[in-house]
N, C-alpha and C positions, 0 to 999 in steps of 0.2 A: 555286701559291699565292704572293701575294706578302707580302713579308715587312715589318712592321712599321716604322716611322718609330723612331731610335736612341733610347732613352729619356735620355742621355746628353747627346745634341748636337741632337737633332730631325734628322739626315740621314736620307736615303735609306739602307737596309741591305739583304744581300745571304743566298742561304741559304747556312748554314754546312756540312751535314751532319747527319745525329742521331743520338742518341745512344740505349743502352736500358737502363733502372735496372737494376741487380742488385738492388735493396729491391724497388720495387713491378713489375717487370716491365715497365713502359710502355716506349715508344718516344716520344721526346722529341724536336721538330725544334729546332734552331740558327741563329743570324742575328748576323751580324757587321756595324761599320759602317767600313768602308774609309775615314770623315773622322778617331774617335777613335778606332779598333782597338776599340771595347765590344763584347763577344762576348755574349750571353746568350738563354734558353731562351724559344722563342717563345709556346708557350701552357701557363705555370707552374702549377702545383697552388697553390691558395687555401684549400686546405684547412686550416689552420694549425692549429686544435686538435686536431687528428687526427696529424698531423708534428710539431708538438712539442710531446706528452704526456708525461707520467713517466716512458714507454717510453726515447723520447727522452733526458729527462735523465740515465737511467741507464745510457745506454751501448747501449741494445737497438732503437735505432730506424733510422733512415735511415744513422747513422754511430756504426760502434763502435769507434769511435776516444776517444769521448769518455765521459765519467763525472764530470757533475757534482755529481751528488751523493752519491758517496765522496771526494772532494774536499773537501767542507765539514768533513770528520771525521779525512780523512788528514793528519795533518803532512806524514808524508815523498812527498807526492805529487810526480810528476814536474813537474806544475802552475808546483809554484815558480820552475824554472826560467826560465818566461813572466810571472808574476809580477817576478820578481826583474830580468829583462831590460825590463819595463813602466819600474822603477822609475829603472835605470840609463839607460836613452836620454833619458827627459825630463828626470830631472839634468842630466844633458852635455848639451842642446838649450838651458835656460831655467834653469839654474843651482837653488839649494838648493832644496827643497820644502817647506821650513819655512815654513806661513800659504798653504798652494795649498790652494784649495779643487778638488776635481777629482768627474766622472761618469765612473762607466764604463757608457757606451751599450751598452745587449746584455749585462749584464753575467752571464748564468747563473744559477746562484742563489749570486750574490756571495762567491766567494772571493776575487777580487782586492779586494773592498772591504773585509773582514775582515781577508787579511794586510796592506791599505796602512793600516789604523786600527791596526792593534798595532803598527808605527811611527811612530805620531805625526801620517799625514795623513788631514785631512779629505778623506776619499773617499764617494763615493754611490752609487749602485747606478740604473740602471736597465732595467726590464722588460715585457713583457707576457705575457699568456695564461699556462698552469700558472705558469710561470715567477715572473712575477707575483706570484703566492699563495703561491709557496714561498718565494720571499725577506720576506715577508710573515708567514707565517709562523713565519721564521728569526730575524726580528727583526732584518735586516741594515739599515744606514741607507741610504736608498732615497729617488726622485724619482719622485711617482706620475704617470699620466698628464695627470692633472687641474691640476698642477703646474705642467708643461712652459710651458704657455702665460702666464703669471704668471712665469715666471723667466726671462725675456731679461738676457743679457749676466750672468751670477751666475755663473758658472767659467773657473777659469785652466785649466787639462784638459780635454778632454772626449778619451777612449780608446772604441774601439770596435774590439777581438777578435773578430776573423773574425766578422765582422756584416755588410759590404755583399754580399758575396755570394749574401747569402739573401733580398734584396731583388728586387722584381720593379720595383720605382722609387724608384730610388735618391736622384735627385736632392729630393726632398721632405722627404726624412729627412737629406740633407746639409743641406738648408735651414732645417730645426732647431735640427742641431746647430751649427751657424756661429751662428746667434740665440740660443742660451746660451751662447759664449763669450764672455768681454770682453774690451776692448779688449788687444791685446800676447797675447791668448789663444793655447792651440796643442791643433790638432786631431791623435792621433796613431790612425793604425790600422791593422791590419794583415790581410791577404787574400793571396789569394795570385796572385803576378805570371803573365799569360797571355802575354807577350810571348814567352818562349821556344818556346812551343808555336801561335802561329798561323798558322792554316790546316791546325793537325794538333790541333784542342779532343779530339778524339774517344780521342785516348790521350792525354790527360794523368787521372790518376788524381783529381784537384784537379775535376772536371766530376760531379755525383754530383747528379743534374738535379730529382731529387725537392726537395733541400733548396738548393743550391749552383746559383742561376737568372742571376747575373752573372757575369761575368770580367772583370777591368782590365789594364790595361798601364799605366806607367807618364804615360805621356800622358794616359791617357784619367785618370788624375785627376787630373791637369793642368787638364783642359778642365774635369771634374766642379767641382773647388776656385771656379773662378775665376768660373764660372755663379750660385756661393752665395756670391760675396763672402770669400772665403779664398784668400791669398795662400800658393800652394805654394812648396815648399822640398826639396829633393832631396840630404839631409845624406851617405848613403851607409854605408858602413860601421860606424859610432859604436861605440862602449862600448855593450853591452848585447846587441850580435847576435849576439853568443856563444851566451848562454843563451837568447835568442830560438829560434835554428835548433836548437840542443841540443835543448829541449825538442820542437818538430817532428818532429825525428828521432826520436827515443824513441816521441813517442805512435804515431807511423807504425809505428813497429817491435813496437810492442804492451805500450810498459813501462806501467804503471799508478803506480807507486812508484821510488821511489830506490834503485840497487842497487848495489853496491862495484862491480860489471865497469862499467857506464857510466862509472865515474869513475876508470878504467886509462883512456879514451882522449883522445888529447888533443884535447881539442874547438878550441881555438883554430886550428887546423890544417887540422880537418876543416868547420866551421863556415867558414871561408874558403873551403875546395873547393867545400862545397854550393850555396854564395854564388854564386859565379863561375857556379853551372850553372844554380840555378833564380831568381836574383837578388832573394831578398828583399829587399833592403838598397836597392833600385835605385827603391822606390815611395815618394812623396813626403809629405811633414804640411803641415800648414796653419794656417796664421796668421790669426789674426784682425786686421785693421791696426785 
């Protein structure tokens, strides 16, 4: 079988291997593209309202890792810690946030747009499918789809949390969101880096084929950036990837909530270690010139 033209770059791609869900059982094949290293799942489930149902948001579906809607109710959720590190890297990137108006693409059902509005910033939300209707019905302030097209260049933000990897074409949706930000704008988001693991996708944990149909490496949004007219930028370590990887750490480890023994360790330390091994800090943002 040959494998697919890079959704990324348009090259030639190669098979990867495949993988088989522990959710739905299937067997999944893989294709890499040896010009931007884009890894991703050859014939993805389209199923969407079926993968991300209420099931889903509750923690019960393809990844239970996640609960976003104990979230909306939890103060002390571990959440904040990714919240709070959203908040601290785009300070240090683009200075105070006072009068930014910002979208969080992908956003769940709108925690981070709740806790960045009870500080003062204009933040928005946006969604689809359950999702959608649940922020919707949450009353979170929100960018509908009907919208999108009618707001070009209208934000200094736009943030998207573990969002492109669930994409089966990415660069469309880059192309968007580059078209709502304005000029001096900055696109920030985060995924998770596949450089440490290629040509071994098949144990990294981060591959979960049901939901999780892309992988990047640092390059490869490099190339994605520059295709949509956004100028990458490769800051590295900053203020904020403390609580960034903090919180990762936790939800991998199964915390749900805040707990005094998390906060005996010293994250600054350990959040460097983690750094060095799986490189979050290492994938770039994008500018709107």
């Amino acid at each position: 079988m040959n494998s697919p033209d890079c959704p990324v770059c348009g090259s030639a791609t190669t098979f990867a291997g495949a993988v088989q869900s522990s959710f739905s059982g299937r067997s999944f094949e893989l294709a890499s593209c040896p010009t931007c290293h884009y890894s991703f799942v050859v014939d993805p489930r389209t199923d969407f309202a079926a993968l991300y149902d209420q099931q889903y948001y509750r923690g019960r579906g393809a990844d239970h890792t996640v609960d976003y809607e104990r979230e909306l109710a939890d103060t002390r959720t571990v959440r904040v810690y990714e919240w709070r590190a959203m908040l601290e890297i785009i300070e240090h990137l683009r200075g105070p946030l006072f009068g930014v108006r910002w979208l969080d693409y992908g956003c769940g059902l709108g925690g981070f747009v709740r806790y960045a509005r009870n500080l003062g910033i204009e933040a928005y939300g946006f969604e689809e499918g359950y999702a959608a209707e649940r922020i919707r019905q949450a009353d979170v302030p929100r960018v509908e789809v009907s919208d999108l097209g009618s707001a070009p260049e209208s934000f200094d933000v736009v943030s998207a949390i573990e969002v492109v990897e669930h994409l089966p074409q990415p660069i469309p949706v880059l192309e968007r969101i580059a078209g709502l930000l304005r000029s001096g704008g900055l696109f920030f988001l985060t995924t998770g880096n596949a450089e440490p693991f290629r040509g071994r996708l098949e144990r990294w944990s981060y591959v979960q084929p049901d939901i999780h149909v892309g992988y990047f490496e640092p390059g490869t949004l490099d190339v994605a950036f520059r295709r949509v007219g956004l100028e990458p930028s490769f800051p590295g370590f900053v203020p904020g990837f403390t609580n960034l990887i903090r919180y990762k750490v936790l939800k991998n480890l199964g915390f749900k909530r805040q707990r005094w023994v998390e906060r005996c360790i010293p994250w600054p330390l350990v959040a460097r270690a983690i750094d060095r091994r799986y490189r979050t800090s290492a994938m770039p943002i994008g500018w709107r010139q």
